[in-house]
C-alpha positions as semicolon CSV with decimal commas, in nm:
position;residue;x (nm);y (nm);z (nm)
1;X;-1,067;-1,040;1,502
2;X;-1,157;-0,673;1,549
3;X;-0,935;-0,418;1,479
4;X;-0,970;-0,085;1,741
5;X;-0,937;0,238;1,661
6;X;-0,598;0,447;1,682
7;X;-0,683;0,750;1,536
8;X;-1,035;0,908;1,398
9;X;-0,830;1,116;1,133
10;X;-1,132;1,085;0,864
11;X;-0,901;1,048;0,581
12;X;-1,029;1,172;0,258
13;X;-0,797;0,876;0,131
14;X;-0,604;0,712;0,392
15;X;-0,346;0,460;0,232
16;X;0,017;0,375;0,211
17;X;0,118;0,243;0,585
18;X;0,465;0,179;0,616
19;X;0,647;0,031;0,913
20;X;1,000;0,177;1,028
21;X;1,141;-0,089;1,213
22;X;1,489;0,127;1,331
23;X;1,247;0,405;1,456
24;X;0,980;0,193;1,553
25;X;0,726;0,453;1,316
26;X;0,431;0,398;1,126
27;X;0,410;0,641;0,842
28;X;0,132;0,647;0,626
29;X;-0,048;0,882;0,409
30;X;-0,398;1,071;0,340
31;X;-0,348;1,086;-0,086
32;X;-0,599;1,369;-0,178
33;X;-0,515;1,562;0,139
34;X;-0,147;1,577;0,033
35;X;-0,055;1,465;0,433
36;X;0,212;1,252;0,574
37;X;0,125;1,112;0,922
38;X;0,367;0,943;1,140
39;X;0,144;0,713;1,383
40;X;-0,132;0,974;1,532
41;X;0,086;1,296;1,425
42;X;0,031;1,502;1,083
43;X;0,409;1,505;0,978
44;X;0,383;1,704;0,698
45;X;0,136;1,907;0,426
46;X;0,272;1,837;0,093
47;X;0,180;2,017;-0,206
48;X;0,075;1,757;-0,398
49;X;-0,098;1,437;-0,410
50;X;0,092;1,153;-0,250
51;X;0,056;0,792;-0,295
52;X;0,253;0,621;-0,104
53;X;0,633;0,646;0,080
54;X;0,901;0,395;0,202
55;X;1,156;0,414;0,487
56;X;1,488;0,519;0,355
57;X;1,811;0,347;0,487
58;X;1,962;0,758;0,592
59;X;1,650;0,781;0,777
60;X;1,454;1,010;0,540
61;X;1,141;0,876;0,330
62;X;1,106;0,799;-0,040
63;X;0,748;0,942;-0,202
64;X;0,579;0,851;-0,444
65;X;0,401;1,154;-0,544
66;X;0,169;1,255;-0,849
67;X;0,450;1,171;-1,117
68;X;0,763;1,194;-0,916
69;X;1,000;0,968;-0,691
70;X;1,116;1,244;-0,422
71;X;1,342;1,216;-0,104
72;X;1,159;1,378;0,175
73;X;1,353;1,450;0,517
74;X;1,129;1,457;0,759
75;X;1,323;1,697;1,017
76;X;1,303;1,991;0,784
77;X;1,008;1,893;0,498
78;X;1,238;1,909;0,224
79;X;1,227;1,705;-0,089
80;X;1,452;1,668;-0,384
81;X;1,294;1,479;-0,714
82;X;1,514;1,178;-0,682
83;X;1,322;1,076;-1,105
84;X;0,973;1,208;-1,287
85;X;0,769;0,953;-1,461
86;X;0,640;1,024;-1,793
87;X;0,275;1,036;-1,714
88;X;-0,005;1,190;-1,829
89;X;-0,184;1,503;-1,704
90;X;-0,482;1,235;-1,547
91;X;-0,231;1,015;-1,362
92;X;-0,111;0,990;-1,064
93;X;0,109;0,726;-0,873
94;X;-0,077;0,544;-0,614
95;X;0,044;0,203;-0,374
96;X;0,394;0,130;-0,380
97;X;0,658;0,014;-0,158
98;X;1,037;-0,105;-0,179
99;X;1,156;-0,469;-0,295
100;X;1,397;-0,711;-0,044
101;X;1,681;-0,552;-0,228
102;X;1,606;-0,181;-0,212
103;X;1,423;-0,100;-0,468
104;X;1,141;0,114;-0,491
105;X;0,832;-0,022;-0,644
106;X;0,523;0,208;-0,731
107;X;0,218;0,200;-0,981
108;X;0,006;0,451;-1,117
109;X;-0,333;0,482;-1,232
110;X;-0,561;0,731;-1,427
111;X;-0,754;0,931;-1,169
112;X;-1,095;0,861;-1,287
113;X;-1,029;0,520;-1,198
114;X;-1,141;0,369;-1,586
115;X;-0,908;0,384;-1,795
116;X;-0,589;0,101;-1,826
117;X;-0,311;0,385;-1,829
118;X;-0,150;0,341;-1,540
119;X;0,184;0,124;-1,478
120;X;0,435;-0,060;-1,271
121;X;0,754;0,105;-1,248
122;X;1,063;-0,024;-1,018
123;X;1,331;0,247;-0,943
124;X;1,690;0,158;-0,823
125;X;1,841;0,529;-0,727
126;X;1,960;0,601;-1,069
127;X;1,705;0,401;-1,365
128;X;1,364;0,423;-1,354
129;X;1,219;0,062;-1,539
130;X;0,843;-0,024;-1,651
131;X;0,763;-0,351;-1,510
132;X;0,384;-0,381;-1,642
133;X;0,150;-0,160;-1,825
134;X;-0,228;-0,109;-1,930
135;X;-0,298;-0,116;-1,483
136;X;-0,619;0,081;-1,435
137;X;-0,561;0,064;-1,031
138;X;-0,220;-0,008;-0,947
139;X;-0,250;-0,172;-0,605
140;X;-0,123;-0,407;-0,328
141;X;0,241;-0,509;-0,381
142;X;0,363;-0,812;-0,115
143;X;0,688;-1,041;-0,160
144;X;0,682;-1,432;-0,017
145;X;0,860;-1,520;0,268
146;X;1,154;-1,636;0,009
147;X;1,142;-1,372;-0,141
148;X;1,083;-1,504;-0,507
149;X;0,741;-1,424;-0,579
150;X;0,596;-1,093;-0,641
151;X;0,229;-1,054;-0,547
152;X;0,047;-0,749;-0,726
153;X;-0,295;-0,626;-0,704
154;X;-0,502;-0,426;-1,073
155;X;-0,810;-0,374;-0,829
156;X;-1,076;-0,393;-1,106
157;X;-0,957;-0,744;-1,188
158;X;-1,047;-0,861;-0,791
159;X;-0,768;-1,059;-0,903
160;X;-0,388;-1,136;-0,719
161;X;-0,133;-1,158;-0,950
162;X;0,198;-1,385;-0,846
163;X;0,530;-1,346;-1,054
164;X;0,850;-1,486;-1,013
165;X;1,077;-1,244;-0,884
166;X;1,434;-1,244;-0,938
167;X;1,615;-1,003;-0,675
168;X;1,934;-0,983;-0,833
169;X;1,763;-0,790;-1,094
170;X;1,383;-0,696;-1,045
171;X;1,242;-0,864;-1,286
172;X;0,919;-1,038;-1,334
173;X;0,835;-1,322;-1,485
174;X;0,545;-1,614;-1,560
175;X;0,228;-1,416;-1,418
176;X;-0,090;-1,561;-1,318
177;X;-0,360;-1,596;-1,087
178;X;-0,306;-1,669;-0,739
179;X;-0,635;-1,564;-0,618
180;X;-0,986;-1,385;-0,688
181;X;-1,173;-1,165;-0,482
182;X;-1,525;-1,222;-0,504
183;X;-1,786;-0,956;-0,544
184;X;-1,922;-1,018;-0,175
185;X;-1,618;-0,939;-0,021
186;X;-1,522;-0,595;-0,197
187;X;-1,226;-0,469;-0,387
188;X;-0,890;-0,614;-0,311
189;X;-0,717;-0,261;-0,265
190;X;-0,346;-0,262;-0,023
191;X;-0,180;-0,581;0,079
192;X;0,094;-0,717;0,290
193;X;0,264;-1,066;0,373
194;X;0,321;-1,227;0,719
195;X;0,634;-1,487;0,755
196;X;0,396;-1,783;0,706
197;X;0,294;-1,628;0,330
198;X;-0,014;-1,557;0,371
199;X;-0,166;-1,255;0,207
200;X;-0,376;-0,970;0,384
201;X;-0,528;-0,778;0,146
202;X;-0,755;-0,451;0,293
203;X;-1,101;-0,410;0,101
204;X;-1,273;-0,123;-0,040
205;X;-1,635;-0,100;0,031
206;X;-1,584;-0,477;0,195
207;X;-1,515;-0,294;0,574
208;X;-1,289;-0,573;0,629
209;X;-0,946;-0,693;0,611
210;X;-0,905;-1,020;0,447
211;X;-0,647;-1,338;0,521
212;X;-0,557;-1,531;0,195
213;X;-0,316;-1,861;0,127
214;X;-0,176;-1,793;-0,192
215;X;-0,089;-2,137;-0,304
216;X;-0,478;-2,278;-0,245
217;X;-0,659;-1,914;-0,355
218;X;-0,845;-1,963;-0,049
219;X;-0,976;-1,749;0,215
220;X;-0,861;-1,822;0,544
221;X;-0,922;-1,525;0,774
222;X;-1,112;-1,191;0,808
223;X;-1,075;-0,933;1,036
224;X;-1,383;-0,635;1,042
225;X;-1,329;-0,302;1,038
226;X;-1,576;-0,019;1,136
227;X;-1,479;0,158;0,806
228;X;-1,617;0,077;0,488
229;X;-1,360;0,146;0,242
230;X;-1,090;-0,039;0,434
231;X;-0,784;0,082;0,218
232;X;-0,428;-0,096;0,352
233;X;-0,271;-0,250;0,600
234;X;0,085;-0,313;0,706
235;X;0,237;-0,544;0,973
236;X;0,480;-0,335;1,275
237;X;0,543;-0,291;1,658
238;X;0,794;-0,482;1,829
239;X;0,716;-0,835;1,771
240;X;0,618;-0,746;1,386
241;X;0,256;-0,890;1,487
242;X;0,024;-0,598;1,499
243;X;-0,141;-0,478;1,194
244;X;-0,212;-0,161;1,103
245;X;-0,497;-0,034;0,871
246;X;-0,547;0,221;0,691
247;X;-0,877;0,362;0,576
248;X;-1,100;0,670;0,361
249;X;-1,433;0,859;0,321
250;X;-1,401;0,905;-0,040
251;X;-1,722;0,864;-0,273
252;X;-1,935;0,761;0,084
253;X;-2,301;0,858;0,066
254;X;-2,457;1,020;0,410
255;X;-2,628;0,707;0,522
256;X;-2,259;0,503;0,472
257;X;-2,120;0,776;0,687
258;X;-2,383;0,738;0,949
259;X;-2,304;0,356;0,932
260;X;-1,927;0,394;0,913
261;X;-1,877;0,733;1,082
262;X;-1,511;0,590;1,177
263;X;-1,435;0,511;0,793
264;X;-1,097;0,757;0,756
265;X;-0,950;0,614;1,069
266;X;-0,602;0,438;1,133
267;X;-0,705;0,074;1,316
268;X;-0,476;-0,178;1,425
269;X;-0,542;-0,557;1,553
270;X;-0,278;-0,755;1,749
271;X;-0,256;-1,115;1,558
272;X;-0,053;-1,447;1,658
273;X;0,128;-1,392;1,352
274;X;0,456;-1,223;1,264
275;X;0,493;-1,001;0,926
276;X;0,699;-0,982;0,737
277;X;0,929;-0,626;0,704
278;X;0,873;-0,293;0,539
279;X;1,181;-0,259;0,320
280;X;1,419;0,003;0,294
281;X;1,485;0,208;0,020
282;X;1,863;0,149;0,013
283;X;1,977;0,175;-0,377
């Protein structure tokens, strides 16, 4: 498969797609820009860096932004800090999306991209709770089909993480490996689930998205992208089976621009598979 291009935004650090199923919207975000984009359109210029958003049951969005979980309306731009994370001055939040039960799920990481400070943090409208800690890149996030395992991406690891997920409360439990990345293939960076679990997982520097089956570790698809640092992806339209990709340009020499001059764009490839849903942020 070969994903085609939607838009040639040339994200500094296109990430975050999110698919809003009652408005039939893709949302998704250039961090380091501080820009919302729904589909093709620039939404909104923020004021700060954002790292990812979720679909709100009201119809407005919930951010993630440097240390903050805001509601955003999208009519008017405004935002209300819905909780502040105690972060340092270097951190920032980066992927994160909601759980099947409303939650909002987002990590953070230390912005020179080194150092294990970041965390997982799951927010219910009213407590803010640490899941994990000692992340360096807090990364893809995907639920199985059942909803009661919790995949979870550290990108330096090039490991997938599986937990047990109870819904009822959020909580994780018995971690380990489902599946490493090798080297050849890039970073494992965003990642989302289709109805038949598999995993997608979008990789940095690996201009590529890749098709995992969780319970073997084994690759099982690829689909090539014309942008090297292939960032996320997300499932949408109609029949949930297109998939939508996300992209950047950050830290590319000249001659990797000349290769990938599309590398910043929003792609999307039409599969035979459904997704599985974006969430809503409904606590």
């Amino acid at each position: 498969m070969q994903a085609e291009l939607l838009l040639d935004a040339k994200a500094t650090l296109g990430e975050g797609p999110a698919w809003d199923v009652k408005t039939q919207t893709l949302y998704w975000v250039d961090i380091l820009e501080k820009r919302i984009y729904a589909g093709t359109e620039l939404l909104a210029q923020l004021d700060d860096f954002i790292g990812c958003l979720a679909p709100c049951k009201n119809g407005n969005l919930i951010l993630g932004k440097r240390a903050s979980f805001v509601d955003f309306e999208p009519a008017s731009s405004r935002q209300t800090v819905l909780a502040s994370l105690n972060e340092s001055a270097t951190n920032r939040v980066n992927d994160g999306k909601c759980d099947p039960a409303g939650r909002f799920l987002a990590g953070t990481m230390d912005m020179n991209e080194k150092d294990p400070r970041g965390s997982l943090y799951s927010f219910d409208g009213k407590n803010t709770t640490s899941l994990l800690s000692g992340i360096t890149i807090s990364n893809g996030l995907a639920w199985s089909p059942d909803y009661k395992t919790l995949y979870y991406i550290d990108t330096p690891t090039r490991e997938v993480k599986a937990f047990d997920y109870e819904v009822s409360t959020g909580q994780l439990a018995n971690p380990r490996t489902a599946i490493h990345v090798h080297e050849s293939l890039g970073w494992p960076d965003g990642m989302t689930s289709d109805t038949e679990g598999n995993l997608w997982i979008a990789m940095w520097g690996g201009a590529q998205v890749t098709k995992w089956n969780p319970g073997s570790g084994k690759l099982v698809g690829q689909v090539s992208t014309p942008a090297l640092h292939t960032s996320s992806c997300v499932f949408g339209g109609r029949d949930m089976n297109e998939l939508y990709i996300t992209s950047a340009r950050k830290n590319m020499s000249e001659a990797d621009l000349k290769k990938y001059p599309l590398s910043g764009g929003l792609f999307k490839v039409v599969t035979n598979i459904m997704g599985m849903p974006t969430f809503e942020f409904t606590m």
